[in-house]
C-alpha positions as YAML, in Angstrom:
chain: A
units: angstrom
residues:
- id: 1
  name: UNK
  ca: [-39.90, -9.72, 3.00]
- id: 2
  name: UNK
  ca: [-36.35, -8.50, 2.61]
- id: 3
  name: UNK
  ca: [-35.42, -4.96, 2.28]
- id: 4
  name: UNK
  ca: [-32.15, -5.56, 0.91]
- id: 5
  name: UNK
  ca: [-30.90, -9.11, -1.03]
- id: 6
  name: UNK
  ca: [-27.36, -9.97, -1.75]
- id: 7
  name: UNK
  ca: [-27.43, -12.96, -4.15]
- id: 8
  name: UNK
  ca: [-23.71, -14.26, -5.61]
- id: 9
  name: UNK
  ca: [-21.92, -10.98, -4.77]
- id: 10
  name: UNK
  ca: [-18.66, -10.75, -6.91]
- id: 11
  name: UNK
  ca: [-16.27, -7.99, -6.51]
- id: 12
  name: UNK
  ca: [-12.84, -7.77, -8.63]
- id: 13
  name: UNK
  ca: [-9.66, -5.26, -8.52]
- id: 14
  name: UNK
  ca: [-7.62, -5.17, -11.75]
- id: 15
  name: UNK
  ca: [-3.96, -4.92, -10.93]
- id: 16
  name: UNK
  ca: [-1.02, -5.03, -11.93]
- id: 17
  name: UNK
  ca: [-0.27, -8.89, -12.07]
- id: 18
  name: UNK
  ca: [-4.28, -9.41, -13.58]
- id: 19
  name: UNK
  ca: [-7.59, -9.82, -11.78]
- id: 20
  name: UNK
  ca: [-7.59, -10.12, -8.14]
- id: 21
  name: UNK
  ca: [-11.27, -11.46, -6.53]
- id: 22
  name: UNK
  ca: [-11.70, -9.94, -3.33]
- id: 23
  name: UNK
  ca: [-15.73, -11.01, -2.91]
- id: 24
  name: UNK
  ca: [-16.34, -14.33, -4.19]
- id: 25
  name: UNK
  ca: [-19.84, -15.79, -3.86]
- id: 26
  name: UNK
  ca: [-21.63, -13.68, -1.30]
- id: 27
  name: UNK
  ca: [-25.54, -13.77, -0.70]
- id: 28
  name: UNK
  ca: [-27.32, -12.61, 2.44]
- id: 29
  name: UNK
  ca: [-30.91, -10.51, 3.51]
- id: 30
  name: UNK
  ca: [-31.71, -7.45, 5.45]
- id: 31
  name: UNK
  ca: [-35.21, -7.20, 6.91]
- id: 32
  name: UNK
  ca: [-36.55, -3.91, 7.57]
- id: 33
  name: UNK
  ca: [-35.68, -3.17, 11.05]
- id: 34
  name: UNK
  ca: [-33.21, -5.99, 11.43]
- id: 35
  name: UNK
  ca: [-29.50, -5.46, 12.53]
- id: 36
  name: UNK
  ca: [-27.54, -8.04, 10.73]
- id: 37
  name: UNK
  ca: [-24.23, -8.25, 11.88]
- id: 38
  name: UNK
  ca: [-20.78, -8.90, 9.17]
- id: 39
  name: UNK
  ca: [-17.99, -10.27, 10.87]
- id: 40
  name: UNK
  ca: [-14.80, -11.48, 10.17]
- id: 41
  name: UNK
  ca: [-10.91, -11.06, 10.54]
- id: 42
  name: UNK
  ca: [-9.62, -8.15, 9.08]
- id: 43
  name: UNK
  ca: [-9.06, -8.54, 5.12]
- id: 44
  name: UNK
  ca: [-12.09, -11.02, 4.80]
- id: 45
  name: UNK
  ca: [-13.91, -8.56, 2.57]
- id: 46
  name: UNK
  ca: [-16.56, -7.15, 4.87]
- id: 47
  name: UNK
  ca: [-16.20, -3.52, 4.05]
- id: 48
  name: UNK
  ca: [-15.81, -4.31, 0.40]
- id: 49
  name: UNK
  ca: [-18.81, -6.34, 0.67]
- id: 50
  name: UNK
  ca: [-20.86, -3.29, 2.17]
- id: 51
  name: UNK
  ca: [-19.46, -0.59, -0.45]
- id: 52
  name: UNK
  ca: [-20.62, -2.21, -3.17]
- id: 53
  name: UNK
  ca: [-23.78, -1.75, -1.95]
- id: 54
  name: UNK
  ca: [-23.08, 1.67, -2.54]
- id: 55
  name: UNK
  ca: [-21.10, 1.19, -5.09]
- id: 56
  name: UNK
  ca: [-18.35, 3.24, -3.02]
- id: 57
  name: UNK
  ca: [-15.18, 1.60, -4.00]
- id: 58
  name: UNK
  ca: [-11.81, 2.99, -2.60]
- id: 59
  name: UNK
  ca: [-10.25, 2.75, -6.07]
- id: 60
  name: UNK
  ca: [-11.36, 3.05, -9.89]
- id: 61
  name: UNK
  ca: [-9.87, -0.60, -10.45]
- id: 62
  name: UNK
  ca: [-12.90, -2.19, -8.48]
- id: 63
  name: UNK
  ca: [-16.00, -3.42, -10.09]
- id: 64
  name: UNK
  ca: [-18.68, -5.65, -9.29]
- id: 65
  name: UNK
  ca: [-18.47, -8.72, -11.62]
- id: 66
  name: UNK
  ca: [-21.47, -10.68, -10.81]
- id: 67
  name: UNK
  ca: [-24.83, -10.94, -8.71]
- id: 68
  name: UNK
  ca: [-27.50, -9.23, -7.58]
- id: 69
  name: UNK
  ca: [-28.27, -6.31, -5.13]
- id: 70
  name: UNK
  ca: [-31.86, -5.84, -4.30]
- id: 71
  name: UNK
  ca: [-32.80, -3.11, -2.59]
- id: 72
  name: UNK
  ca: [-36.68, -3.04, -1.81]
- id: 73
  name: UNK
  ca: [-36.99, -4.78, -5.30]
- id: 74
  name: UNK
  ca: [-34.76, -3.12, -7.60]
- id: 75
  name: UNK
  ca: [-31.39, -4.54, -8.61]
- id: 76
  name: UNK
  ca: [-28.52, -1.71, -7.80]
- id: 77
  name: UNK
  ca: [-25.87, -3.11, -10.15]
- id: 78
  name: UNK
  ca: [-26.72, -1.94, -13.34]
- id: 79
  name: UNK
  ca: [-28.10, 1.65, -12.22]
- id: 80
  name: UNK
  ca: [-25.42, 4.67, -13.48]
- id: 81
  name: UNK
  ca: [-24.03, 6.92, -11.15]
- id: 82
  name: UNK
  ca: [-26.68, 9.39, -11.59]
- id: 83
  name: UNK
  ca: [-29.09, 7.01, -10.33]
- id: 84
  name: UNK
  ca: [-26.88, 5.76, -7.42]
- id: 85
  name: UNK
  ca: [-26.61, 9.77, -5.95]
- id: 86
  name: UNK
  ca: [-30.81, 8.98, -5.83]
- id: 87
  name: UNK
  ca: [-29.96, 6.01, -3.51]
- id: 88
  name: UNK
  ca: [-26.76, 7.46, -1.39]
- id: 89
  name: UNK
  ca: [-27.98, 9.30, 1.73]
- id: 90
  name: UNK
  ca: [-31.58, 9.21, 0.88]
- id: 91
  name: UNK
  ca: [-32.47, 5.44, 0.99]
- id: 92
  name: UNK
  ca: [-29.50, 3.68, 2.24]
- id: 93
  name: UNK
  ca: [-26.69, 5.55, 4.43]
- id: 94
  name: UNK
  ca: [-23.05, 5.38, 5.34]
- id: 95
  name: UNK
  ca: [-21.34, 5.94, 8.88]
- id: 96
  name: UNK
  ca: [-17.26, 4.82, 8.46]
- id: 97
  name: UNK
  ca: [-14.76, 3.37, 10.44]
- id: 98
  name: UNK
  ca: [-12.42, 6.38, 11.40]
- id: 99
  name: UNK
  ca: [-14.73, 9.62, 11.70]
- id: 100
  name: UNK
  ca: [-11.83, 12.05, 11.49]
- id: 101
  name: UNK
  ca: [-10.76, 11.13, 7.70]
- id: 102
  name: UNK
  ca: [-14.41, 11.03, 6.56]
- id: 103
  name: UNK
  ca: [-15.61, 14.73, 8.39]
- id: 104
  name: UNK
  ca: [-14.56, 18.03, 6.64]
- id: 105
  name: UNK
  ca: [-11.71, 19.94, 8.76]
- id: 106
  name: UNK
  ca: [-12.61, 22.86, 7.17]
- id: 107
  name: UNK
  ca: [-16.63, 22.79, 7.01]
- id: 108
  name: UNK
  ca: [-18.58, 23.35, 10.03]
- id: 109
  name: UNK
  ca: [-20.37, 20.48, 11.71]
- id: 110
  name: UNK
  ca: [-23.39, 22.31, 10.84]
- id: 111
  name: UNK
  ca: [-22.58, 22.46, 6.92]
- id: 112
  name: UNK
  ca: [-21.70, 19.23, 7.27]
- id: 113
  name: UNK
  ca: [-24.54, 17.63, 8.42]
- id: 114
  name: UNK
  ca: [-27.06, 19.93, 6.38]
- id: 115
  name: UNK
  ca: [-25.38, 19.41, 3.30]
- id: 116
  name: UNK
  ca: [-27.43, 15.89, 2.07]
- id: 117
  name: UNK
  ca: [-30.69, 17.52, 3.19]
- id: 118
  name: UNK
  ca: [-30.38, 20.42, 0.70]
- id: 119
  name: UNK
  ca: [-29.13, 18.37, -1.80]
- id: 120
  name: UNK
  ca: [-31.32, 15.53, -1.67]
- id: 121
  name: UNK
  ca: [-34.91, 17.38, -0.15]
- id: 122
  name: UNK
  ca: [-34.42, 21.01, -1.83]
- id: 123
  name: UNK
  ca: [-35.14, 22.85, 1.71]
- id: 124
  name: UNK
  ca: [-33.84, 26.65, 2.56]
- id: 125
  name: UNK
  ca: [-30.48, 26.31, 4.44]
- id: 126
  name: UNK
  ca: [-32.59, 27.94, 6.87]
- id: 127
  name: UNK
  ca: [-34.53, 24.67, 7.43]
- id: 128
  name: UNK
  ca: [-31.47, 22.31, 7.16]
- id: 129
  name: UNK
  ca: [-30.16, 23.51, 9.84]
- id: 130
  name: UNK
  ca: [-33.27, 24.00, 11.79]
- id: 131
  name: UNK
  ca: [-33.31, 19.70, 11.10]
- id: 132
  name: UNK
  ca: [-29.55, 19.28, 11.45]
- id: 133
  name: UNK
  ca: [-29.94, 20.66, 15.20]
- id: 134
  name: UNK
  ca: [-32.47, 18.15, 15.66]
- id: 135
  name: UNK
  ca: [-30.47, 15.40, 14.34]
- id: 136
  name: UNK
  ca: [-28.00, 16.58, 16.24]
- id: 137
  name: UNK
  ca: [-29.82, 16.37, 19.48]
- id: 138
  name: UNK
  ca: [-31.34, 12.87, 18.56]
- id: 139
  name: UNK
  ca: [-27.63, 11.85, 18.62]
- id: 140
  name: UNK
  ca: [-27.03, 12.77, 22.02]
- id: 141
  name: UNK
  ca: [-24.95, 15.81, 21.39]
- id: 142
  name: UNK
  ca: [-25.72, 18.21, 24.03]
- id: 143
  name: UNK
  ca: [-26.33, 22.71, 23.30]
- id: 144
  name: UNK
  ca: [-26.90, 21.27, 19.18]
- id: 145
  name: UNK
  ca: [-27.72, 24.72, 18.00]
- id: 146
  name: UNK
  ca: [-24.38, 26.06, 19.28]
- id: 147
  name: UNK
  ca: [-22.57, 23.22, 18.16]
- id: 148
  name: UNK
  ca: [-23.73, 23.42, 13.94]
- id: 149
  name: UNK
  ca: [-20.69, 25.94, 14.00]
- id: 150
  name: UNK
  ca: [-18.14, 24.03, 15.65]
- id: 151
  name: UNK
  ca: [-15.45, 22.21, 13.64]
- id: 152
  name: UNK
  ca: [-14.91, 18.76, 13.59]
- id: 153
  name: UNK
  ca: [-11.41, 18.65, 15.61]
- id: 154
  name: UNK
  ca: [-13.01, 20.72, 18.87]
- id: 155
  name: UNK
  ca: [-15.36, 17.26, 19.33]
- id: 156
  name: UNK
  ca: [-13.74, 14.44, 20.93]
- id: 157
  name: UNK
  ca: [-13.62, 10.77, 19.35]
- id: 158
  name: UNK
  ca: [-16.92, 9.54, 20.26]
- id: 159
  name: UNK
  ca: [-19.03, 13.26, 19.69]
- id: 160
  name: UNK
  ca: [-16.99, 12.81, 15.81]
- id: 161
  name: UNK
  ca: [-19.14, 9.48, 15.40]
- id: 162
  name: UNK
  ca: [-22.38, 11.12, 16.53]
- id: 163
  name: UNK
  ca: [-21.51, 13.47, 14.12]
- id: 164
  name: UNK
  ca: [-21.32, 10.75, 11.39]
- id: 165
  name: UNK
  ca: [-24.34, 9.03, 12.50]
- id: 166
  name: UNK
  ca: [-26.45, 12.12, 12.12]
- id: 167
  name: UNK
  ca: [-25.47, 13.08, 8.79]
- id: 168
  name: UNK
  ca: [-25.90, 9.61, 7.79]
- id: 169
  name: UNK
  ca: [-29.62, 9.78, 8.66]
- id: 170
  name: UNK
  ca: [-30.41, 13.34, 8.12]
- id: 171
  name: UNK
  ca: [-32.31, 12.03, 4.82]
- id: 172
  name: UNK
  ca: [-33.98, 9.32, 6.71]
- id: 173
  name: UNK
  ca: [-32.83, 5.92, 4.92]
- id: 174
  name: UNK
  ca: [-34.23, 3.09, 5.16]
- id: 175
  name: UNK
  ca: [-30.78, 0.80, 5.75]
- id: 176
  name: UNK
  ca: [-27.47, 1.94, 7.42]
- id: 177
  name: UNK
  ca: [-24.41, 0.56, 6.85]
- id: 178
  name: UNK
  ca: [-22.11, 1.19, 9.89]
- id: 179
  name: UNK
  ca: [-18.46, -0.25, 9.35]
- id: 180
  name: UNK
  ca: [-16.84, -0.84, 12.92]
- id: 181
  name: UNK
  ca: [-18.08, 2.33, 14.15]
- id: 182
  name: UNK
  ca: [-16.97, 1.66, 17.71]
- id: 183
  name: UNK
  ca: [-13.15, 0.94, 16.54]
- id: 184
  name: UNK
  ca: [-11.05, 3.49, 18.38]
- id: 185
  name: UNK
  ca: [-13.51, 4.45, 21.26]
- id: 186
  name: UNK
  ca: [-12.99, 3.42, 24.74]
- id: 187
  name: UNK
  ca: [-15.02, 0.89, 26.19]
- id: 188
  name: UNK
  ca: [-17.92, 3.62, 27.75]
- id: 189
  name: UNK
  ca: [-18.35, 5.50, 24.59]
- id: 190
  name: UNK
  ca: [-18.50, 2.20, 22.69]
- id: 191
  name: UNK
  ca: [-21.49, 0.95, 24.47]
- id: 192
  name: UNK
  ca: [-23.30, 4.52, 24.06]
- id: 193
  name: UNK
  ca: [-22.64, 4.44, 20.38]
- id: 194
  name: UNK
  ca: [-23.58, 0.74, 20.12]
- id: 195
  name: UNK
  ca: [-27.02, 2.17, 22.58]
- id: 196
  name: UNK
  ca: [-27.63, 4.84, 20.32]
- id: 197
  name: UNK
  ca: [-27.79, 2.78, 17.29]
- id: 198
  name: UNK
  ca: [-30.43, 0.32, 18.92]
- id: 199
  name: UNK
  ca: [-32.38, 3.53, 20.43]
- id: 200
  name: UNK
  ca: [-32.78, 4.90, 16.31]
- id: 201
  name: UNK
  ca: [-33.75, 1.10, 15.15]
- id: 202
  name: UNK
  ca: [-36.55, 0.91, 17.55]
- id: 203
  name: UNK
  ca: [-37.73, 4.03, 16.88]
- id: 204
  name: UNK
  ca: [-37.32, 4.80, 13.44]
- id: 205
  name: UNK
  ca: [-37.77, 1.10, 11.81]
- id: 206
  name: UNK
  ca: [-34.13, 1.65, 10.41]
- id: 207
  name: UNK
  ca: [-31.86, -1.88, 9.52]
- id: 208
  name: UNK
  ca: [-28.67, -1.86, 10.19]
- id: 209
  name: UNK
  ca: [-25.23, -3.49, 8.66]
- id: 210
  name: UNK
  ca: [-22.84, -3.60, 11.53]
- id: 211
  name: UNK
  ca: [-19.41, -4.59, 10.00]
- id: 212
  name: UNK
  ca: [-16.89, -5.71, 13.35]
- id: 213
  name: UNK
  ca: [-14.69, -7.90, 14.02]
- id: 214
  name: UNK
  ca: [-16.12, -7.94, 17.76]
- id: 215
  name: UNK
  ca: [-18.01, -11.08, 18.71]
- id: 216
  name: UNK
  ca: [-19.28, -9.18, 22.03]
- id: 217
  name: UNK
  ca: [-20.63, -6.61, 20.16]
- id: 218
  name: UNK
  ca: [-22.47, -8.80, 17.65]
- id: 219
  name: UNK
  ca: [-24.11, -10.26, 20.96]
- id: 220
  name: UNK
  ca: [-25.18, -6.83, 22.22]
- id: 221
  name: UNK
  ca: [-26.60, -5.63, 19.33]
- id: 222
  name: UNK
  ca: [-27.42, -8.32, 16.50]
- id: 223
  name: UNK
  ca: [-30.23, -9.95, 15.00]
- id: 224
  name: UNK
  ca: [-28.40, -12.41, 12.80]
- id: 225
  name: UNK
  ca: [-25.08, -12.75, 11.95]
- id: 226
  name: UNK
  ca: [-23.01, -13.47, 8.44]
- id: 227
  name: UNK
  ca: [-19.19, -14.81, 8.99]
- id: 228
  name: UNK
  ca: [-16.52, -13.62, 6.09]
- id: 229
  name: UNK
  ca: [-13.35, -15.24, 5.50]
- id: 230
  name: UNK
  ca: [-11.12, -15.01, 2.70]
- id: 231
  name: UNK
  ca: [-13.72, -13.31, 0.81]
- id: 232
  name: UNK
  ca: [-16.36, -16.01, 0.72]
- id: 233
  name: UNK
  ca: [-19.19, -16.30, 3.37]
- id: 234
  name: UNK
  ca: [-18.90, -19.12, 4.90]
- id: 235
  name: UNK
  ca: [-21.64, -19.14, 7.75]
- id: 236
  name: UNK
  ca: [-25.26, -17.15, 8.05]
- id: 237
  name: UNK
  ca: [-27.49, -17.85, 11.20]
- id: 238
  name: UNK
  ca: [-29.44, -15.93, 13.83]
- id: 239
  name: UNK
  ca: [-27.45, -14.44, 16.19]
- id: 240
  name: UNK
  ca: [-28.11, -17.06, 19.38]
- id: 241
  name: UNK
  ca: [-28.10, -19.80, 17.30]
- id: 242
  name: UNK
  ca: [-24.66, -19.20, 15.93]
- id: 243
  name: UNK
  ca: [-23.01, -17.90, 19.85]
- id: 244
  name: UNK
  ca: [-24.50, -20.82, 21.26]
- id: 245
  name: UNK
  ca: [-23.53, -23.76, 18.64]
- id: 246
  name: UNK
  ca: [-21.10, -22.28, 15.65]
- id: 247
  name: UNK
  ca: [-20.91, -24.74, 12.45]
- id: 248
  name: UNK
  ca: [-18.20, -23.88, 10.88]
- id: 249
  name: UNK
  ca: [-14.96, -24.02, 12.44]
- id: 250
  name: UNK
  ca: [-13.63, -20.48, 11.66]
- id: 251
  name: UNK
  ca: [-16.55, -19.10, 13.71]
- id: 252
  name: UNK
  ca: [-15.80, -21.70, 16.55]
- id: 253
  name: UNK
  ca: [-12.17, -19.81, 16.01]
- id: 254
  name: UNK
  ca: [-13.63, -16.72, 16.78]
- id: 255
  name: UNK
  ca: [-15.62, -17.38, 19.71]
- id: 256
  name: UNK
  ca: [-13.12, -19.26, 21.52]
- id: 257
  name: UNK
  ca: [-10.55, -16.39, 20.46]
- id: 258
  name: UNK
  ca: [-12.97, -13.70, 22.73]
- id: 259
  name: UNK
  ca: [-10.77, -12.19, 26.01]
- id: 260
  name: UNK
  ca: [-14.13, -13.27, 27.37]
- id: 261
  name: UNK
  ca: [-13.67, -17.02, 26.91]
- id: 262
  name: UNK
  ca: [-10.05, -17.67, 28.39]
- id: 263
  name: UNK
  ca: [-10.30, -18.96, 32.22]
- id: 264
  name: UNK
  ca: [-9.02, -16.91, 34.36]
- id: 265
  name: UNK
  ca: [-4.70, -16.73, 34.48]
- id: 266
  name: UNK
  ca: [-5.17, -19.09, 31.47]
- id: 267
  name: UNK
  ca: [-3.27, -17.86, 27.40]
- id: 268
  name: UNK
  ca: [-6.00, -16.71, 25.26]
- id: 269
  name: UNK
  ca: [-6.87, -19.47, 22.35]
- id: 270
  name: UNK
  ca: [-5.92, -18.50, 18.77]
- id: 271
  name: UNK
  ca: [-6.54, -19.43, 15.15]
- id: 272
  name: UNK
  ca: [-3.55, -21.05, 14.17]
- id: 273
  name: UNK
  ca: [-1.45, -19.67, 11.07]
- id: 274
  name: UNK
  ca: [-2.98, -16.40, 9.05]
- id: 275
  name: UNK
  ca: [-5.33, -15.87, 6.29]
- id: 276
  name: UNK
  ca: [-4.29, -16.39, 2.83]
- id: 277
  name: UNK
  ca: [-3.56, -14.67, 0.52]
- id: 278
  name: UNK
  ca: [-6.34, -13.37, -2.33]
- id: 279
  name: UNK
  ca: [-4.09, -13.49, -5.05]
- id: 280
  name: UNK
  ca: [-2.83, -17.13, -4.00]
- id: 281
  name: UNK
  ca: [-5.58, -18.88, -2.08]
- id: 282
  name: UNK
  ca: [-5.31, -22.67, -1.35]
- id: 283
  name: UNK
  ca: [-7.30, -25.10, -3.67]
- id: 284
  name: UNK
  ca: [-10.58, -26.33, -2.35]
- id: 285
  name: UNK
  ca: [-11.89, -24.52, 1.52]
- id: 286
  name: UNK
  ca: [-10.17, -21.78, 2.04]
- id: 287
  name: UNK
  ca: [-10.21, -22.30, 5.42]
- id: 288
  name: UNK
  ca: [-8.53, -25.45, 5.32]
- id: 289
  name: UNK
  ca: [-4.75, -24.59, 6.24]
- id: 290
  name: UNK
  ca: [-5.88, -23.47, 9.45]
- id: 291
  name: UNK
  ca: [-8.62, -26.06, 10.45]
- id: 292
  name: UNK
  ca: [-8.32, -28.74, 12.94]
- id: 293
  name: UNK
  ca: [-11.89, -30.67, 11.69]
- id: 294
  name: UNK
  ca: [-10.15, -30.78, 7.92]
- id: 295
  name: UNK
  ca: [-10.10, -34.26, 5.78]
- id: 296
  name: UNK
  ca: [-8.42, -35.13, 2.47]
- id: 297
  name: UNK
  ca: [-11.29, -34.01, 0.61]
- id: 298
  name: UNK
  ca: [-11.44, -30.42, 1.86]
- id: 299
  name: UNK
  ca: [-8.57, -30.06, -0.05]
- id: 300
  name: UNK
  ca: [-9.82, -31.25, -3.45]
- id: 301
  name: UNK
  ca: [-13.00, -29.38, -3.84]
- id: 302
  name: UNK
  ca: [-14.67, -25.82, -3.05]
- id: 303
  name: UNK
  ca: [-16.88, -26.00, -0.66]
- id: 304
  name: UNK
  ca: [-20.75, -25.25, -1.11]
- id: 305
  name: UNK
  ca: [-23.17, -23.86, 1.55]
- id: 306
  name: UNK
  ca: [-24.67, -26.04, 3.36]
- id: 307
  name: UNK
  ca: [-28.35, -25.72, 4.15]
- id: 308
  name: UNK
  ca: [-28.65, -26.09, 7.88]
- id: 309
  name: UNK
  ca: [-31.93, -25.81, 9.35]
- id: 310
  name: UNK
  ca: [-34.09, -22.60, 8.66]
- id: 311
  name: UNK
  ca: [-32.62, -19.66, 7.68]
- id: 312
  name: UNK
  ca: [-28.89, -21.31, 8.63]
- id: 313
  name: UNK
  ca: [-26.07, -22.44, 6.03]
- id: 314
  name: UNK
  ca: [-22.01, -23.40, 6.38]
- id: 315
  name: UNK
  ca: [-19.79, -24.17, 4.28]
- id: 316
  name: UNK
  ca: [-18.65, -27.10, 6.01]
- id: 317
  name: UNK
  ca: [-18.39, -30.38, 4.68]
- id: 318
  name: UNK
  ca: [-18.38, -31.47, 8.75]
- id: 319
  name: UNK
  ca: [-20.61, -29.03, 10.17]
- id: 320
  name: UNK
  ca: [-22.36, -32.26, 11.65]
- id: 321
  name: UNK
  ca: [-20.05, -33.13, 13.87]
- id: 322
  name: UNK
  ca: [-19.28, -29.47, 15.23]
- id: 323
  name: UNK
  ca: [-23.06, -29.54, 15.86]
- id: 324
  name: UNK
  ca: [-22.71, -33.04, 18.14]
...
């Protein structure tokens, strides 16, 4: 059983010129102690996709316009904002991208972390930080009880994100949404981050929404694996099915578009052209301006998912032959 169900996720920003569609269409699951992985070039709608889980939209203008969100059964789209503070922090968390904009510079690391527990749990400050040095020392962050009144600029890039990671779950959720938490972080700290995550899964049950654009770190740390583009979805499989045979040729992009995959002394292979444009996106697969497997009739028609297998869909008319 699922512990979270996206079914026909539509997301809209009024502006200006009208009504701009920036999720179109998007349905995926979340098992308990899965990491599902969201990936796709930047613009494609991932994070948009994952704060309307939340319902944490970076403007007023945004609304969700269709679908369902199930989380352990209940639909979050038509709870208030009341209800959603019930389901923020408590049952399903957020780290962000860039740790430095989302931590307080003026609120101790200690505050900071502590904060959701009193709010959420109704503990003494006494024991939220008695549990935010914990958290703290779950996260790998060494002296913790020292460090609850340090400030968020004395930590260094990667200590920031352990930071984020253990306010995130200081309310033990049951789902964590982490968007492109390595992006900024050299390659060590990356994989200890990326470790870390893994080492809470196993041993808390927690599932995970990894938003990157990183194919190598969907293949460290994934389960299964949805593909974004242009605001549609336009793959879903498990994680060594889709690495080892991709079906739709924007993933097939990606792979072959890893620093990984060029021989040696050889130019790294590209997706040709750039991703359109929400506001003027070209009739029938989106993908199409960019794809070498296209026909006539990709043109002419949107293009459904395909059913591929077990738990597997593309929205390929052709994902036959990129499965030959």
């Amino acid at each position: 059983m699922s512990l979270l169900s996206v079914r026909n996720l539509c997301v809209e920003f009024k502006t200006t010129d009208g009504t701009l569609r920036v999720v179109d269409g998007a349905s995926f699951d979340v098992a308990p102690g899965e990491v599902m992985g969201l990936v796709g070039e930047s613009g494609s709608g991932k994070t948009v996709t994952c704060r309307s889980i939340l319902k944490l939209f970076p403007t007023r203008n945004a609304r969700i316009a269709g679908g369902q969100i199930l989380f352990d059964g209940r639909d979050l789209v038509p709870l208030d904002a009341r209800a959603m503070r019930e389901i923020r922090g408590r049952q399903i968390a957020m780290i962000f991208q860039n740790p430095s904009s989302h931590l307080d510079p003026v609120m101790t690391i200690g505050d900071q972390v502590s904060e959701a527990i009193i709010a959420h749990e109704g503990v003494s400050r006494r024991e939220a930080r008695r549990r935010a040095a914990e958290l703290l020392r779950q996260v790998g962050i060494p002296d913790p009880e020292r460090q609850l009144g340090a400030y968020a600029h004395q930590f260094s890039g990667g200590m920031r994100q352990r930071v984020m990671i253990a306010a995130a779950l200081s309310c033990r959720p049951k789902l964590l949404i982490a968007d492109e938490p390595t992006t900024a972080l050299d390659v060590t700290v990356q994989a200890q981050i990326l470790r870390l995550l893994l080492d809470l899964r196993d041993r808390t049950g927690l599932s995970i929404i990894l938003v990157t654009h990183d194919l190598g770190v969907v293949a460290q740390t994934c389960d299964s694996v949805a593909v974004m583009y242009a605001g549609r979805i336009v793959e879903r499989a498990r994680k060594g099915d889709l690495l080892r045979r991709p079906l739709h040729p924007y993933t097939e992009g990606l792979i072959r578009s890893q620093p990984e995959a060029a021989p040696p002394g050889q130019p790294l292979p590209s997706i040709e052209g750039q991703p359109p444009s929400l506001a003027a996106l070209p009739p029938g697969c989106r993908f199409h301006p960019r794809c070498s497997y296209a026909e006539p009739a990709c043109e002419e028609e949107d293009i459904p998912l395909f059913a591929v297998g077990d738990a597997r869909v593309s929205a390929c008319r052709r994902w036959e032959v990129l499965a030959r």
